[in-house]
C-alpha positions as CSV (number, residue, x, y, z in Angstrom):
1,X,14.9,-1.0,44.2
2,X,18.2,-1.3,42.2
3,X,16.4,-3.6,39.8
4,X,13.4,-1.2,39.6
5,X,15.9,1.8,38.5
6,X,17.6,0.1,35.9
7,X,14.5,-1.3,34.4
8,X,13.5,2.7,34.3
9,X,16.4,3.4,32.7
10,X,15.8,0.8,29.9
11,X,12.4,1.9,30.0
12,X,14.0,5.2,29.2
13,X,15.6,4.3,26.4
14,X,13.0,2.2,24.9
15,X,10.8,5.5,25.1
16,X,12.9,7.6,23.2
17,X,13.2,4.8,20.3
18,X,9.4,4.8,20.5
19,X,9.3,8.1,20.7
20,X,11.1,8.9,17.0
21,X,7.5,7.3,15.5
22,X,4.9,9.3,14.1
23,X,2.4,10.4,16.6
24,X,-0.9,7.8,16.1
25,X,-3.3,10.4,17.3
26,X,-1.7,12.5,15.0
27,X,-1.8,10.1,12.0
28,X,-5.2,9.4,12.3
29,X,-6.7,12.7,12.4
30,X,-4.3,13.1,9.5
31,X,-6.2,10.4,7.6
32,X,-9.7,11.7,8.5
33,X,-9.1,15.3,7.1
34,X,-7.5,14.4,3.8
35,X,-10.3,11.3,3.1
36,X,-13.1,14.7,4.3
37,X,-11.1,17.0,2.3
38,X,-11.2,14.5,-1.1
39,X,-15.2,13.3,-0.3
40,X,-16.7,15.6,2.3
41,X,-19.7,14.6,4.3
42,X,-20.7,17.9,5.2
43,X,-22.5,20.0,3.2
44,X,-22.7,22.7,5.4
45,X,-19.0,23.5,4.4
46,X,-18.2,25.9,1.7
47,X,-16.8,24.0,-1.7
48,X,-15.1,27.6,-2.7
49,X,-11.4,27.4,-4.3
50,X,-10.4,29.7,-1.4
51,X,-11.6,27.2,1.0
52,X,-9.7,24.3,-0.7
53,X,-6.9,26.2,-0.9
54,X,-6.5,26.7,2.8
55,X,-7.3,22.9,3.1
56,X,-4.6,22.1,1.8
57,X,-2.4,24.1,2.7
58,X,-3.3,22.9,6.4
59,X,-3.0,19.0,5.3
60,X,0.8,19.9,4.2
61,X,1.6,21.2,7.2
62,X,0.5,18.3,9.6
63,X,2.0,15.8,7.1
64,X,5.4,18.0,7.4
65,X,4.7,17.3,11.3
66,X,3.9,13.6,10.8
67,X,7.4,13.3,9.0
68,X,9.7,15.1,11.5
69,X,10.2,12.1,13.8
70,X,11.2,9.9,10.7
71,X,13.6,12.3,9.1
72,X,17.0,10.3,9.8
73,X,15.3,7.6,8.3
74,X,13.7,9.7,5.0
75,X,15.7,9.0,1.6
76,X,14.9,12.9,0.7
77,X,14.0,16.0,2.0
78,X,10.5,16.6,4.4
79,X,9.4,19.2,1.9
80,X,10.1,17.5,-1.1
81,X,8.1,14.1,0.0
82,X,5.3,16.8,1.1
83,X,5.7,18.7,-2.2
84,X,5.5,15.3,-4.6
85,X,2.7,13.7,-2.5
86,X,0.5,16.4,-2.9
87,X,0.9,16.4,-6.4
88,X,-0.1,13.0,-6.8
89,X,-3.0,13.7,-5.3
90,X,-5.0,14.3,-8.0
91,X,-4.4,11.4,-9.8
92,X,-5.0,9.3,-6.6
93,X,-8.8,11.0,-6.6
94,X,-9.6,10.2,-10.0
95,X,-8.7,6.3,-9.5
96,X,-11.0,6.5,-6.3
97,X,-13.8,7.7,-8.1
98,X,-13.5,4.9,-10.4
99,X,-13.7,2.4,-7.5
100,X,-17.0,4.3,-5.9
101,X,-18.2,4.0,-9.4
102,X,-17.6,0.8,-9.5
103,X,-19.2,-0.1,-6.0
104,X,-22.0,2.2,-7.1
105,X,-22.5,0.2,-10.1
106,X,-21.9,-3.2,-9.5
107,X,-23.7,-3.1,-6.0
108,X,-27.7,-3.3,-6.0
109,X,-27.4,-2.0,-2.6
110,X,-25.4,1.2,-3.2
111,X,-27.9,4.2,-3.9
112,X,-25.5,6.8,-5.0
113,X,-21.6,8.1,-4.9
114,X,-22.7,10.1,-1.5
115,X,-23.7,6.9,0.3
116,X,-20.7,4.9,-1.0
117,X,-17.9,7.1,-0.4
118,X,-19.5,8.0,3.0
119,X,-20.9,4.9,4.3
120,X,-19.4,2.0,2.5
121,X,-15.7,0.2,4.6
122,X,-15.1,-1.3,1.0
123,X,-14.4,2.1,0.0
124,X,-12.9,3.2,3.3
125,X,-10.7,0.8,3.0
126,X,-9.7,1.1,-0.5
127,X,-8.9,5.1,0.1
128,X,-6.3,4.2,2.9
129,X,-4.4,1.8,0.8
130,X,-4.2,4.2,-2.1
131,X,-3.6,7.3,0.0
132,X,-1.1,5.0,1.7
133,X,0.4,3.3,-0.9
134,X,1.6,6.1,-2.4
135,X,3.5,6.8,0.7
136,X,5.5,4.0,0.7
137,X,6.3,4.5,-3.3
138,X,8.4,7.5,-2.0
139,X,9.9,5.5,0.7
140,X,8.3,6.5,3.6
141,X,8.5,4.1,6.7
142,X,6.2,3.4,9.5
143,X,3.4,6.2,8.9
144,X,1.9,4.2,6.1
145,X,1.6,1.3,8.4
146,X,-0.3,3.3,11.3
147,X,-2.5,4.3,8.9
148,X,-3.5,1.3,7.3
149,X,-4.1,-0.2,10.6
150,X,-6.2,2.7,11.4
151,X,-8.7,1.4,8.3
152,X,-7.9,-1.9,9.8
153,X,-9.8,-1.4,13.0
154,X,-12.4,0.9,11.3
155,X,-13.5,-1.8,8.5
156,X,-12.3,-4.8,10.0
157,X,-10.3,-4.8,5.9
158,X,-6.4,-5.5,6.5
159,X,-4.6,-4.2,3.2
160,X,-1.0,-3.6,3.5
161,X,-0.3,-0.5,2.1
162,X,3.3,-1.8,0.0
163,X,0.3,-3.9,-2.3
164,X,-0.3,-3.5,-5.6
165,X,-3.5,-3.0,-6.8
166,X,-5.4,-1.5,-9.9
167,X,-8.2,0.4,-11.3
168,X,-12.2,0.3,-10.3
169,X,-11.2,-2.2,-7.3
170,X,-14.3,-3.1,-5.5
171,X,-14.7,-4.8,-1.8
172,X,-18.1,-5.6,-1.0
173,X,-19.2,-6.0,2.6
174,X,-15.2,-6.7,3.2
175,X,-15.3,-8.3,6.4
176,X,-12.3,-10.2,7.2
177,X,-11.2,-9.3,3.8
178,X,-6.9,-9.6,4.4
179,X,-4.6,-8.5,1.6
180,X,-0.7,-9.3,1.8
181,X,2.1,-7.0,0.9
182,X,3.5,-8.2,-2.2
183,X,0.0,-9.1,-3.5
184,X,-0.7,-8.0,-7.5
185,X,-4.3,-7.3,-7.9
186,X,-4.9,-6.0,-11.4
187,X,-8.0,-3.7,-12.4
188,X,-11.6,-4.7,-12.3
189,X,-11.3,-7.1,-9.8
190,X,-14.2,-7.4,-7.6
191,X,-13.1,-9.5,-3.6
192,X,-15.9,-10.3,-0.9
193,X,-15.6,-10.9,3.0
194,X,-13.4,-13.6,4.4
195,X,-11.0,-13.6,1.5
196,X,-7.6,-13.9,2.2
197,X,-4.7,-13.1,-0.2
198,X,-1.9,-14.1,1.7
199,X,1.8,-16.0,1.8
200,X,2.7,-19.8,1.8
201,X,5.6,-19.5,3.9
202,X,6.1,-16.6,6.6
203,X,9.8,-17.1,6.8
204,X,11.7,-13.5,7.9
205,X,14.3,-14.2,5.3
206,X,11.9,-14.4,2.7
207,X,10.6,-10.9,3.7
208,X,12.2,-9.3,0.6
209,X,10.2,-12.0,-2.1
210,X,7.0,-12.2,-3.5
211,X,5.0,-14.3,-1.0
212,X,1.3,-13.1,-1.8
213,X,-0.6,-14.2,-4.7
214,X,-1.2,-12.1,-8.1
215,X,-5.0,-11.7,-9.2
216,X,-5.1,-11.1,-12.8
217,X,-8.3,-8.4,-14.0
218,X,-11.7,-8.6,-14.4
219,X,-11.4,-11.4,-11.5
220,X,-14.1,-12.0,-9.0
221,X,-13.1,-13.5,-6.1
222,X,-16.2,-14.8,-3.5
223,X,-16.7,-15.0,0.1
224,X,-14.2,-17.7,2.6
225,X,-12.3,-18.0,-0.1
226,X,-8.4,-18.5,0.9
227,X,-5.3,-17.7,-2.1
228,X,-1.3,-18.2,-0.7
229,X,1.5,-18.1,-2.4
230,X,4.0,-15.9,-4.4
231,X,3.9,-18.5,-7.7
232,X,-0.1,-18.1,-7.6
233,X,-1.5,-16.9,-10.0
234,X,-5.5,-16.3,-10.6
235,X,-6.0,-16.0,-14.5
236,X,-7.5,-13.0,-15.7
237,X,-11.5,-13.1,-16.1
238,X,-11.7,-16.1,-13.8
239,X,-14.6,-16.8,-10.8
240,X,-13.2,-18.3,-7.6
241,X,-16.1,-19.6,-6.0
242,X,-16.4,-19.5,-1.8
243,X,-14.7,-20.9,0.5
244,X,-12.5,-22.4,-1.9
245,X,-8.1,-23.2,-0.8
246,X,-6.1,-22.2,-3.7
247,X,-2.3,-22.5,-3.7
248,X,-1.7,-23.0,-7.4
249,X,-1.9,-21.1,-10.9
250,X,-5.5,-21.0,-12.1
251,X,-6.1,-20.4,-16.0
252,X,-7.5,-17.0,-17.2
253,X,-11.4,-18.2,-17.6
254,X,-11.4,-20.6,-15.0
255,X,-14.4,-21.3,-12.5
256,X,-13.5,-22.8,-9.2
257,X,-15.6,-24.0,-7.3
258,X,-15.8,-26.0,-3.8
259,X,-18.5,-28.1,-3.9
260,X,-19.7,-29.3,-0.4
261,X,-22.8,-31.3,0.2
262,X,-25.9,-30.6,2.3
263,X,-28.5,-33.2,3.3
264,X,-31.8,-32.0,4.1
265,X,-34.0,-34.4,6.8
266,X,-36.8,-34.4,9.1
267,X,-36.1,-33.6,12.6
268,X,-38.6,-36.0,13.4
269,X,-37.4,-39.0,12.2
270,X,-35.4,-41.2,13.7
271,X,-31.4,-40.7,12.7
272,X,-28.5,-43.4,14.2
273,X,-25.8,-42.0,12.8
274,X,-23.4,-39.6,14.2
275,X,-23.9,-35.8,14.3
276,X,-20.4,-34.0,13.2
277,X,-21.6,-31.0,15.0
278,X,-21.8,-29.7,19.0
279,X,-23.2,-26.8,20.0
């Protein structure tokens, strides 16, 4: 029983730490009103300034709330990261209407801006980071995180919010789709499922160094595919074919391509050698 009441008292401890974190319920729901507040789904909801206004006013509040727990570990004030967030807000809408734009046009699929900003986890996924990213630009710890794994588990996309990435970004199907924290995406770049922009070396000392790759623009990047490093570099207007390993610096204008081979035979006939397959 001695054992079993200091554990509890560790246990104590260890809750309060825990307990200076931003609430995830909290977090999330936080998430959900501002992404419904910037592209509502509802159209039975008035679209009146008055309306907006108290919006707002009520997102301010709960990201004051989200904040509070972090506040010893804040470089300024609660209200003044609330104050300057929301006023990058605006420019943060406009760059996500250029990435449902870009879905919208780039996608035979998509049918309007409706279905992609409401339907689409490419463009789920995409609002997190940039609602995120901005987050951490103003030094904010831990909250951006909670989020970002909150898009995680919705699109099954994994895009660190302390990325860079620019304008009219599309993810199409996204699936898998992982993007490191030092990662440099630049604009027009267009990424399928299974790719992965990730890190060489996974070192902890090296946390504080470029260890994803850079993806110069107008860069298409196809399904499987697989890009480490900090030193790699995809040249602007390049193709990287599927499923292709890339740890080194590929030209601007560059096609890569992994070329695999596939035999074609009838089941019927006879075959000695060995098949390189169990089911």
């Amino acid at each position: 029983m001695h054992h079993l009441h200091q554990w509890l008292l560790q246990l104590e401890t260890d809750h309060r730490d825990i307990s200076s974190a931003p609430s995830k319920r909290k977090a999330q729901h936080f998430i959900d009103e501002l992404i419904a507040f910037l592209f509502p789904n509802d159209n039975h909801l008035p679209c009146t300034l008055p309306y907006l206004q108290i919006g707002l006013a009520r997102l301010e509040v709960q990201l004051h709330e989200l904040l509070l727990p972090l506040r010893s570990q804040l470089l300024s004030k609660i209200d003044d990261i609330v104050q300057h967030y929301f006023a990058t807000l605006p420019i943060i809408y406009q760059t996500l209407k250029l990435d449902a734009q870009t879905i919208l046009q780039f996608d035979p699929a998509a049918a309007s801006m409706q279905e992609v900003v409401s339907a689409y986890p490419g463009f789920r996924a995409i609002a997190v980071y940039r609602l995120t990213h901005q987050l951490v630009g103003m030094g904010v710890p831990t909250l951006p995180r909670l989020l970002s794994e909150y898009a995680h588990s919705q699109t099954g996309i994994d895009i660190h919010p302390g990325a860079t990435i620019g304008s009219a970004f599309f993810i199409d199907h996204g699936t898998g789709v992982v993007i490191g924290e030092t990662t440099h995406i630049g604009n027009n770049v267009k990424i399928y499922q299974g790719v992965t922009l990730g890190a060489l070396n996974v070192q902890k000392d090296l946390a504080q160094t470029k260890r994803h790759p850079t993806i110069e623009d107008n860069v298409i990047i196809y399904s499987g595919s697989t890009i480490l490093g900090g030193n790699t570099v995809i040249g602007h207007s390049s193709i990287i074919g599927g499923n292709t390993w890339i740890t080194e610096t590929v030209p601007p204008y560059s096609l890569v391509y992994h070329k695999a081979e596939v035999r074609i035979r009838n089941k019927q006939v006879p075959y000695t050698h060995e098949i390189d397959f169990v089911i």
